[in-house]
BAMIPA-987775 format. One line per 5 residues: number of its first residue (from 1); their letters; for each residue x, y, z of C-alpha. Coordinates in pm, whole numbers, always signed. Example, Ala and Ser with C-alpha at 12.3 -4.5 7.8 and 13.67 -1.06 7.14 Angstrom:
<atoms>
1	as	+1230 -450 +780; +1367 -106 +714
</atoms>
This chain:
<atoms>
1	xxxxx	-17817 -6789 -1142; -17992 -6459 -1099; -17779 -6202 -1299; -17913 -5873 -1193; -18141 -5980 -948
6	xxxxx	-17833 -6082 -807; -17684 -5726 -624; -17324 -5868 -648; -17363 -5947 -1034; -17036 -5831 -1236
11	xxxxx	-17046 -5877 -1595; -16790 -6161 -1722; -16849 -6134 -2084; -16670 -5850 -2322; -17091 -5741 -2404
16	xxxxx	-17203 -5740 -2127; -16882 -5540 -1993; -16928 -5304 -2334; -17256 -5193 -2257; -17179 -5117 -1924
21	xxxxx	-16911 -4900 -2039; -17011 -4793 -2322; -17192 -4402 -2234; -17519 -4447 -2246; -17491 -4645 -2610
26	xxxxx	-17224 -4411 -2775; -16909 -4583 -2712; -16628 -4459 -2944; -16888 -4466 -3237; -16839 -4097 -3369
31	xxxxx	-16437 -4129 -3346; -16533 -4496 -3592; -16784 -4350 -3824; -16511 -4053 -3868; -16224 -4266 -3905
36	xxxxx	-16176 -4291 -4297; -15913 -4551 -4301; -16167 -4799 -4298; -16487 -4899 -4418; -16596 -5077 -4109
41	xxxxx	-16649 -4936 -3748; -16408 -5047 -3442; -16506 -5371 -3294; -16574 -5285 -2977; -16846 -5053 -3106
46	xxxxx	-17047 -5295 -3334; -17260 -5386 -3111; -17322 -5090 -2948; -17451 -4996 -3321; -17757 -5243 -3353
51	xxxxx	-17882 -5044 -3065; -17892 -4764 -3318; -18032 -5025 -3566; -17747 -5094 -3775; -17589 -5398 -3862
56	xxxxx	-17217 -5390 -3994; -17190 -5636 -4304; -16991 -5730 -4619; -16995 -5900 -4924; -16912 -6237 -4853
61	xxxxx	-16929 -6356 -5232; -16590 -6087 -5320; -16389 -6135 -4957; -16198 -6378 -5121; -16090 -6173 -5405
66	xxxxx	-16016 -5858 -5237; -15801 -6062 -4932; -15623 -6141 -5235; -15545 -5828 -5326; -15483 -5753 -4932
71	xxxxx	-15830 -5542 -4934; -16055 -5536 -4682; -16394 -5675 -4708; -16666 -5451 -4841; -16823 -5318 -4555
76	xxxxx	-17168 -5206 -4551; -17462 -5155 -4324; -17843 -5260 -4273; -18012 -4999 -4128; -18362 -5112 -4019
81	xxxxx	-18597 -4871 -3921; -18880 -4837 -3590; -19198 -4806 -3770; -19437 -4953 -3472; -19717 -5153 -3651
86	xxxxx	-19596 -5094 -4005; -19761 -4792 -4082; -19611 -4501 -4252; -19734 -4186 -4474; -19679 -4130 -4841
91	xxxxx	-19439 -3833 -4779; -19226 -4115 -4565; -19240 -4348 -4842; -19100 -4089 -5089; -18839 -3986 -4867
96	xxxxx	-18767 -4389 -4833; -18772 -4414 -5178; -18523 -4117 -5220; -18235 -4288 -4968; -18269 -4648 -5092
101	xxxxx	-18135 -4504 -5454; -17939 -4154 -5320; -17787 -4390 -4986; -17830 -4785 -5015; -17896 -5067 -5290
106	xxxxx	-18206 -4907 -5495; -18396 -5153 -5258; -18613 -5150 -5014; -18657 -5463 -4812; -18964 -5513 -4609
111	xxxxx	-18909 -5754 -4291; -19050 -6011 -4091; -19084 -5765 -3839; -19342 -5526 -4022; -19030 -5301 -4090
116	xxxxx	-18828 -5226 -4367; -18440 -5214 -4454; -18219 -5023 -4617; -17881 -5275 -4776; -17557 -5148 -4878
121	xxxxx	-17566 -4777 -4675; -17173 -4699 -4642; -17026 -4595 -4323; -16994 -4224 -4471; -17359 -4230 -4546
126	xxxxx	-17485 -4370 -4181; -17538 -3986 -4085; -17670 -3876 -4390; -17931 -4165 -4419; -18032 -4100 -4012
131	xxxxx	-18104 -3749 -4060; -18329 -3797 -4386; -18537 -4021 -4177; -18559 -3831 -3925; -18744 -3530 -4128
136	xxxxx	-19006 -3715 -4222; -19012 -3840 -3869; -18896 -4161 -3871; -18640 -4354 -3679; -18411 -4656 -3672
141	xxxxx	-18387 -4618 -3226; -18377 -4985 -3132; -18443 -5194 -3441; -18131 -5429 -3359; -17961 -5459 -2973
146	xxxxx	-17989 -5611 -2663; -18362 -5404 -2609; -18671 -5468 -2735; -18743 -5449 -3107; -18998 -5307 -3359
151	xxxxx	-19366 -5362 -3214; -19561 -5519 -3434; -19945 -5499 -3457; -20248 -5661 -3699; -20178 -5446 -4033
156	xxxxx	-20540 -5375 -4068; -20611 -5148 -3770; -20847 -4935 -3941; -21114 -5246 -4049; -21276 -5153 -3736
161	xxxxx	-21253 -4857 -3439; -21148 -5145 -3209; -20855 -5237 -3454; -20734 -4878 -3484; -20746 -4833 -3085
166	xxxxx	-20549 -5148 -3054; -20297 -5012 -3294; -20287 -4686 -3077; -20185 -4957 -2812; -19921 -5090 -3001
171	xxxxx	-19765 -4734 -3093; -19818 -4638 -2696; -19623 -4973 -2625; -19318 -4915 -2882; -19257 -4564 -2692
176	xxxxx	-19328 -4720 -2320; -19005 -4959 -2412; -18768 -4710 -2582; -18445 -4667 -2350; -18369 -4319 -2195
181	xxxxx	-18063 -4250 -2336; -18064 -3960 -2570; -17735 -4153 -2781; -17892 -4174 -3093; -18018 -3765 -3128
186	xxxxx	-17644 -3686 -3035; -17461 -3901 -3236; -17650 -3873 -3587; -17869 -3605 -3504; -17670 -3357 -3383
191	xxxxx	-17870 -3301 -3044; -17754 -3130 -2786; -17485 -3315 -2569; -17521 -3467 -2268; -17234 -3363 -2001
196	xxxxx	-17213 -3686 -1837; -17373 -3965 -2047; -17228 -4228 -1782; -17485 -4100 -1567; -17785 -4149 -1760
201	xxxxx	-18022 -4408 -1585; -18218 -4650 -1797; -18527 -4716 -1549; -18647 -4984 -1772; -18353 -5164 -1851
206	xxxxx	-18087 -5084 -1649; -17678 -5030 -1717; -17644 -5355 -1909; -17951 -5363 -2098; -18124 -5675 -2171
211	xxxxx	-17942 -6029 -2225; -18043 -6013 -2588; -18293 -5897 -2792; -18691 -5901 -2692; -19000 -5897 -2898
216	xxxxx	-19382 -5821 -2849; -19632 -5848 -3095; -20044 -5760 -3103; -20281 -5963 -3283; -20638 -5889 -3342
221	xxxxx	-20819 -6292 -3432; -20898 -6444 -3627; -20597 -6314 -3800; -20255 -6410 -3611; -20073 -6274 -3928
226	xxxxx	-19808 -6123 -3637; -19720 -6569 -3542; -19808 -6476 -3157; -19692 -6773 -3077; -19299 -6666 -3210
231	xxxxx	-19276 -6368 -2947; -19162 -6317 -2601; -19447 -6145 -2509; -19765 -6143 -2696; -20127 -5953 -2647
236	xxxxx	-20431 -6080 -2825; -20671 -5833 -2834; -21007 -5916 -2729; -21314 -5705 -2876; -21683 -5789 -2768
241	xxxxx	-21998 -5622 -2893; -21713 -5439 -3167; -21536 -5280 -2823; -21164 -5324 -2707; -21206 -5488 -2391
246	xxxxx	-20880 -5618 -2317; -20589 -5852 -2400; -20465 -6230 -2371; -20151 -6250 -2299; -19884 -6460 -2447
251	xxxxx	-19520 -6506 -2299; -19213 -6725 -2381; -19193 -6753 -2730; -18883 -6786 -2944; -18757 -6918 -3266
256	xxxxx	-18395 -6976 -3272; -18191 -7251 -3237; -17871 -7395 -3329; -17812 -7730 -3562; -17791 -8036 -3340
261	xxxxx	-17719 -7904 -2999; -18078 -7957 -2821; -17984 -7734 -2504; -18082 -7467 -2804; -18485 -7485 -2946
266	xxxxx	-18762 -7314 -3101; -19034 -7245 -2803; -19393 -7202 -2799; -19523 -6917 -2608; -19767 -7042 -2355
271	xxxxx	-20086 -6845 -2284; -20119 -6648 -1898; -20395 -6516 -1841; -20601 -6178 -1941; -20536 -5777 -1869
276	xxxxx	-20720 -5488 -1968; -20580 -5247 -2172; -20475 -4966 -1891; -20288 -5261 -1762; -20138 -5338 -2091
281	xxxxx	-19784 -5122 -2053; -19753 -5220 -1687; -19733 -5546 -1819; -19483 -5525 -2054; -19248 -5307 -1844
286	xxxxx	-19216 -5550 -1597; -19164 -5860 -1815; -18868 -5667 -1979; -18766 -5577 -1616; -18786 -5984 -1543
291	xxxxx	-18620 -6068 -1835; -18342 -5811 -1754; -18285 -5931 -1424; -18327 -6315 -1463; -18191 -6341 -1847
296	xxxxx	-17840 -6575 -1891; -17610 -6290 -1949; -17325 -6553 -2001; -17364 -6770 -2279; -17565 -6553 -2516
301	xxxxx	-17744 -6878 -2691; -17972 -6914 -2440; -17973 -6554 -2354; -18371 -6538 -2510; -18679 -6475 -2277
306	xxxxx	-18772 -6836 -2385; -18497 -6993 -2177; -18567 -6830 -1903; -18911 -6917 -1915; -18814 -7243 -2002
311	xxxxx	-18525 -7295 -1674; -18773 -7143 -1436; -19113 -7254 -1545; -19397 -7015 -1677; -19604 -7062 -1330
316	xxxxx	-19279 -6906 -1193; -19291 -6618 -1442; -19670 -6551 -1410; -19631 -6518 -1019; -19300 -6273 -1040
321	xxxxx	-19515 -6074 -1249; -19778 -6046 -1094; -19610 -5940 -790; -19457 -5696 -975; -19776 -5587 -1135
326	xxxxx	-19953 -5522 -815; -20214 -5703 -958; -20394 -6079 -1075; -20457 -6138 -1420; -20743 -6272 -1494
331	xxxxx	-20848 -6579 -1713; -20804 -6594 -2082; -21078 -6518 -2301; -21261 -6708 -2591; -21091 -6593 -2926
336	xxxxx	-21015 -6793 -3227; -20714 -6769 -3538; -20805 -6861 -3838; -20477 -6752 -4069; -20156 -6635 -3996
341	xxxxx	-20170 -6552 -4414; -20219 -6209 -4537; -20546 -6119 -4695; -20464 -6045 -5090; -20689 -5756 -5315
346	xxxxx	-20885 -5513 -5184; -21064 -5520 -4858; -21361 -5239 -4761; -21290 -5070 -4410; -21544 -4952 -4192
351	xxxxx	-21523 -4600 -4280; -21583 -4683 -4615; -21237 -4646 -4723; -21028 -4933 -4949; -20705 -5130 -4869
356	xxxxx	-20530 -5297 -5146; -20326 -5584 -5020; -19996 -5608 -5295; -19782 -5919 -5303; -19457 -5870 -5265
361	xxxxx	-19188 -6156 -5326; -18983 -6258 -5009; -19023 -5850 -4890; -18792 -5679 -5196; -18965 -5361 -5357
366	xxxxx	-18686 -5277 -5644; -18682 -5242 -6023; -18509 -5505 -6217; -18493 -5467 -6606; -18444 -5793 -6711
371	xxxxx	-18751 -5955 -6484; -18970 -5701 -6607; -18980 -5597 -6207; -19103 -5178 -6155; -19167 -5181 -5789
376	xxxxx	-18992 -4936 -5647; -19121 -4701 -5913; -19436 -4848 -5903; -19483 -4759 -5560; -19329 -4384 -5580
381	xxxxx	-19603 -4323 -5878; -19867 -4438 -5625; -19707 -4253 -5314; -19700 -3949 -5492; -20107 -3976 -5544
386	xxxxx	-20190 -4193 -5252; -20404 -4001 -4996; -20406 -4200 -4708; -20093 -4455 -4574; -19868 -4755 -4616
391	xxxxx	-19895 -5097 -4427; -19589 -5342 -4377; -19708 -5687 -4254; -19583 -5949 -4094; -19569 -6154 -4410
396	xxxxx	-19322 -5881 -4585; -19605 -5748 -4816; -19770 -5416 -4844; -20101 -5248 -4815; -20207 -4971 -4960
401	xxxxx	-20455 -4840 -4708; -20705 -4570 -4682; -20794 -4502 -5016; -21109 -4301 -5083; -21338 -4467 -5316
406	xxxxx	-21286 -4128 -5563; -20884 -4233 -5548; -20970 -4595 -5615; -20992 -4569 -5972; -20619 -4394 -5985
411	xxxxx	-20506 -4646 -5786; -20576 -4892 -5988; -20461 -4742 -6327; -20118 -4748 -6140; -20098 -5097 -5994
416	xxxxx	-20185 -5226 -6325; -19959 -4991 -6539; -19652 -5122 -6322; -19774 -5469 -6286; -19781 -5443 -5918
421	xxxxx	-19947 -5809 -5796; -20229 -5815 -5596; -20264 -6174 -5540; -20450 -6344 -5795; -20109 -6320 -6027
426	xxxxx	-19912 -6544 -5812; -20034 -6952 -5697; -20164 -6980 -5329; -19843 -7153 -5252; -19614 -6887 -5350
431	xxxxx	-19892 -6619 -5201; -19802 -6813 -4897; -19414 -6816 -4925; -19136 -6651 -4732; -18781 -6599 -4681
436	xxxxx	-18549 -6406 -4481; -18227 -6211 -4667; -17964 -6492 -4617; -17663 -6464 -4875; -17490 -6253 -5003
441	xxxxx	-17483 -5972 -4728; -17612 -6168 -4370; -17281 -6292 -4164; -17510 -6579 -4000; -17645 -6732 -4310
446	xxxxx	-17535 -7076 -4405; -17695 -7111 -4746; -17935 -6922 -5017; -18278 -6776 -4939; -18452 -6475 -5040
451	xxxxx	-18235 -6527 -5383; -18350 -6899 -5394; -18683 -6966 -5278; -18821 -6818 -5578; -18732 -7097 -5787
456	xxxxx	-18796 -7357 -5577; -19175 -7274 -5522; -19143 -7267 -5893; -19072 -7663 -5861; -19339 -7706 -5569
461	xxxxx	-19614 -7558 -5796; -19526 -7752 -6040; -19557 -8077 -5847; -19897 -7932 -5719; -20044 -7874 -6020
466	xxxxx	-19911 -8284 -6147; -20156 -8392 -5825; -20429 -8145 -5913; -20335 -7927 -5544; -20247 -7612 -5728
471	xxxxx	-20523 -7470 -5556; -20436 -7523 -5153; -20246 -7282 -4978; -19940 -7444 -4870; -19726 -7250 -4638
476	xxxxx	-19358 -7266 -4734; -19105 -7057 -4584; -18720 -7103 -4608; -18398 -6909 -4442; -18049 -6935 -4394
481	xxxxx	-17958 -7029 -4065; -18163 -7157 -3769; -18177 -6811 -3613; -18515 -6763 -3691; -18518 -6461 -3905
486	xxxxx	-18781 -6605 -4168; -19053 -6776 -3902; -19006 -7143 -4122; -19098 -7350 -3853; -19425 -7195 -3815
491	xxxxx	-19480 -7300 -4175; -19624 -7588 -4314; -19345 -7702 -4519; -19000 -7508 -4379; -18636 -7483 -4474
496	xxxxx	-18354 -7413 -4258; -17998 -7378 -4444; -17758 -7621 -4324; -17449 -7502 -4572; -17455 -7419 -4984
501	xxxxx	-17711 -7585 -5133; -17855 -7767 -4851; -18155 -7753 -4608; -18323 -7958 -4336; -18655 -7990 -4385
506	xxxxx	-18910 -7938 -4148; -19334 -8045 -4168; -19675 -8026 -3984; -19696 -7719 -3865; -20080 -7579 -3862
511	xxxxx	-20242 -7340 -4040; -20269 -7049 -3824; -19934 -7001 -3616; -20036 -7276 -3374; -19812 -7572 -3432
516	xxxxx	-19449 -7605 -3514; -19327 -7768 -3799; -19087 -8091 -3699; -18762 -8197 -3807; -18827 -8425 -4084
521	xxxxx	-18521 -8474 -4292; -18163 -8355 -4243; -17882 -8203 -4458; -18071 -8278 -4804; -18034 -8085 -5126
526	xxxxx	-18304 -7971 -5420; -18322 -8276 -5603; -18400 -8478 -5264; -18642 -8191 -5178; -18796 -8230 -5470
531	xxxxx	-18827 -8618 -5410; -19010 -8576 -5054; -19276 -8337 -5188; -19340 -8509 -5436; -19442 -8827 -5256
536	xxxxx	-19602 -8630 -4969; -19775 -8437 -5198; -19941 -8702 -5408; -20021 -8867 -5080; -20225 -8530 -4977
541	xxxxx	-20404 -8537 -5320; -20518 -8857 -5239; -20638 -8898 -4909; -20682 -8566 -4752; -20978 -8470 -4599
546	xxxxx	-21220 -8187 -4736; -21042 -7845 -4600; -20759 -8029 -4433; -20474 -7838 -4444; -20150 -8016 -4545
551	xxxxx	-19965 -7963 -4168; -20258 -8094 -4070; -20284 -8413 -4298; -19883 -8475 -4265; -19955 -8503 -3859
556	xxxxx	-20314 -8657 -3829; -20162 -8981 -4141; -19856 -9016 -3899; -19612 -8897 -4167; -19454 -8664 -3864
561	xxxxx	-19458 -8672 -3552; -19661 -8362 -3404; -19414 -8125 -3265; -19503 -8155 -2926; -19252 -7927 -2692
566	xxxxx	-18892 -7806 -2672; -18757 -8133 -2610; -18791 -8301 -2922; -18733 -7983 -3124; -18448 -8156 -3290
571	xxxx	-18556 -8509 -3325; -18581 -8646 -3670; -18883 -8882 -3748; -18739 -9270 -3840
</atoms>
């Protein structure tokens, strides 16, 4: 099927039929934020809101209770914000850390998607929160929706010129991709109306927007800290003799899945070929334009650039696109990842300017009395100092970049005043851990993560420390569902929540964002996770090789099966 390349396509499903209708993205959303009745928006206009970057939620450990009491749930939103690269400026932080406490959950979440979060905003409070971002310039315009998200880019653009034009790139990108439609400015903004918003043409992406959601991602090697390999469309940045020359390009990568139905798998993206950087946007207008007119708009599963790739075959992809282009790409050039880690402590940029690289647990800056926690106002005392800016990576840490070595010495009084961690506090295996939100507030999640994986690297250390590993930088990563929010697979030892309290297990991935992980065991809780480290730990000690890493040693001793495509995503080793 051909969807929109098809000129007799007419939407069958109530999404695709919504978006059509639905003004340009405004639907009936200022008659359902006004409406006071409830806490929640209409249903018909949910969905129209993640184009706005808003997820509706509630508390799904009180439902119970208050449909007892013939309440509604406690609705809330996520509002996640377009920050292309993960850079913002110490007046944006402030003004960040003045809604999280004035608007949302005195919390500020940083994502897997070099972002951050606001929990718990109220519907009366959307507005509010909107227009306080938007004075310090900052915007939530397509962080959710059936568009392409939040652009992320190397976190370290300013370790050399070529980084920081490649981060240009990425910012250049973000805006190339934004829709047309002026929805969001008139709805929270109060911009001037548009007389006929059902006339507004989206060039890019049409009246039905895209299938489902689309990424694109920059990495600058050896650091793939961004997991090219994740993305729908990925560009590697090449720089010879210190000088941006050009990209690879990566397409077709995806992450989620669902439990035991293999027509549904995690996808490498596969590698086509080299542009230069003029060529870059061209590029990545007319993927989107291929995914829009070739994406399943039916069955929203396998509604992901990675099935189409995967249905039609990336030769076929590589040829519509470069027909579309105008132009060949040419072959891929020598690079090479070493990490897809973050770089802890301070780090000297070219200019002669510091970055501090803080450790942040599972993405949550907040202030919790009885863990001795002062994050959030650690990081207010240092915005209201800090000269330079702010760095989200990929990992859900933070970088304090751009300090001047006469700052450095304030900076430092600060970090250690509010026990910020800078790496050398926590093990290498919890350096290297990571979870997405999960319970209590995500709809999808089918057990604990951010609020669990804490303790269970506790456990892990502890095992690695009884076989004398404490030093090796195991990657663990854990989330809720199989949608992919938390990158496990990509991690060296990965948990996917299966329902309370229990996880399958996946192994082997490599070091640097190359490899999947592979199913290993299914449907097992703590205790039996416990059990299986254990044993495949204290085989590591034993036999590993000097500067193997332990995805590595797990594959290369047979103990799993090398994830080798998207056909045996969901086979379990014997």
């Amino acid at each position: 099927m051909t969807y929109l390349a098809d000129p007799n396509y007419i939407p069958v499903t109530d999404i695709e039929k919504g978006k059509a209708a639905s003004k340009g993205l405004r639907s009936t959303l200022n008659e359902s934020v006004a409406d006071q009745l409830s806490g929640a928006v209409a249903d018909s206009d949910i969905h129209t809101l993640k184009h706005h970057g808003t997820y509706q939620q509630f508390d799904r450990e009180n439902q119970h209770e208050r449909k007892k009491q013939f309440l509604e749930p406690e609705y809330s939103f996520m509002i996640r914000a377009r920050i292309p690269g993960g850079v913002c400026s110490p007046k944006q932080w402030l003004a960040l850390d003045e809604m999280c406490q004035e608007y949302a959950n005195s919390s500020i979440r940083i994502t897997t998607r070099q972002t951050f979060q606001l929990h718990g905003v109220i519907k009366s409070d959307l507005k509010p929160t909107f227009q306080a971002m938007n004075k310090v310039l900052m915007d939530s315009i397509c962080g959710c929706g059936d568009v392409n998200r939040n652009v992320m880019c190397n976190p370290n653009p300013v370790d050399s010129h070529a980084h920081e034009e490649v981060f240009g790139w990425a910012k250049k990108l973000s805006e190339h991709l934004l829709p047309e439609t002026r929805a969001y400015y008139d709805l929270w903004l109060d911009g001037e109306k548009v007389e006929n918003p059902e006339n507004v043409e989206e060039p890019i992406y049409g009246p039905y927007y895209l299938p489902r959601k689309f990424k694109v991602v920059v990495a600058v090697p050896p650091y793939n800290d961004v997991d090219i390999y994740a993305h729908c469309l990925g560009y590697i940045a090449i720089i010879e003799d210190g000088k941006l020359v050009g990209y690879n390009i990566t397409a077709g990568g995806g992450l989620g899945m669902t439990h035991g139905d293999p027509k549904t798998y995690a996808r490498l993206a596969d590698h086509i070929g080299f542009c230069t950087p003029d060529q870059m946007l061209k590029v990545a207008e007319e993927t989107v334009r291929i995914q829009r007119d070739y994406g399943n708009r039916v069955e929203r599963r396998f509604a992901r650039f990675k099935y189409t790739i995967g249905d039609r075959s990336i030769e076929w992809f590589k040829e519509e696109l470069e027909k579309r282009c105008g132009f060949k790409l040419q072959a891929d050039r020598p690079f090479e990842f070493i990490s897809n880690s973050d770089r802890y402590g301070w780090i000297e940029g070219h200019d002669g300017n510091w970055h501090l690289n803080l450790f942040i647990e599972n993405g949550r800056i907040k202030d919790d009395a009885e863990q001795g926690l002062q994050l959030l106002t650690g990081m207010r005392a240092i915005a209201e100092v800090h000269q330079g800016d702010f760095r989200m990576t990929p990992n859900q840490n933070i970088i304090i970049a751009n300090i001047t070595p006469e700052n450095r010495p304030q900076i430092e009084a600060l970090v250690e005043q509010y026990g910020l961690q800078t790496g050398p506090q926590v093990s290498l295996i919890r350096q290297n851990s990571m979870a997405c939100v999960a319970l209590p507030t995500c709809p999808l999640a089918m057990a604990e993560s951010e609020r669990y994986l804490p303790s269970l690297v506790t456990h892990i250390e502890k095992l690695a420390e009884k076989h004398g590993i404490a030093d090796q930088p195991i990657t663990i990563r854990m989330q809720g569902c199989p949608n992919g929010c938390g990158r496990a697979v990509l991690a060296e030892m990965s948990f996917i929540g299966k329902g309370p309290g229990r996880y399958n297990m996946y192994l082997g991935a490599g070091g640097h964002g190359e490899r999947f992980s592979a199913l290993y065991e299914e449907n097992i809780d703590e205790s039996e996770i416990l059990t299986i480290a254990d044993e495949l730990l204290g085989k590591y000690a034993a036999t590993r090789k000097t500067d193997e890493r332990f995805g590595d040693f797990l594959v290369r001793t047979g103990e799993i099966k090398a994830y080798e495509g998207p056909q045996d995503f969901h086979r379990k080793e014997a």
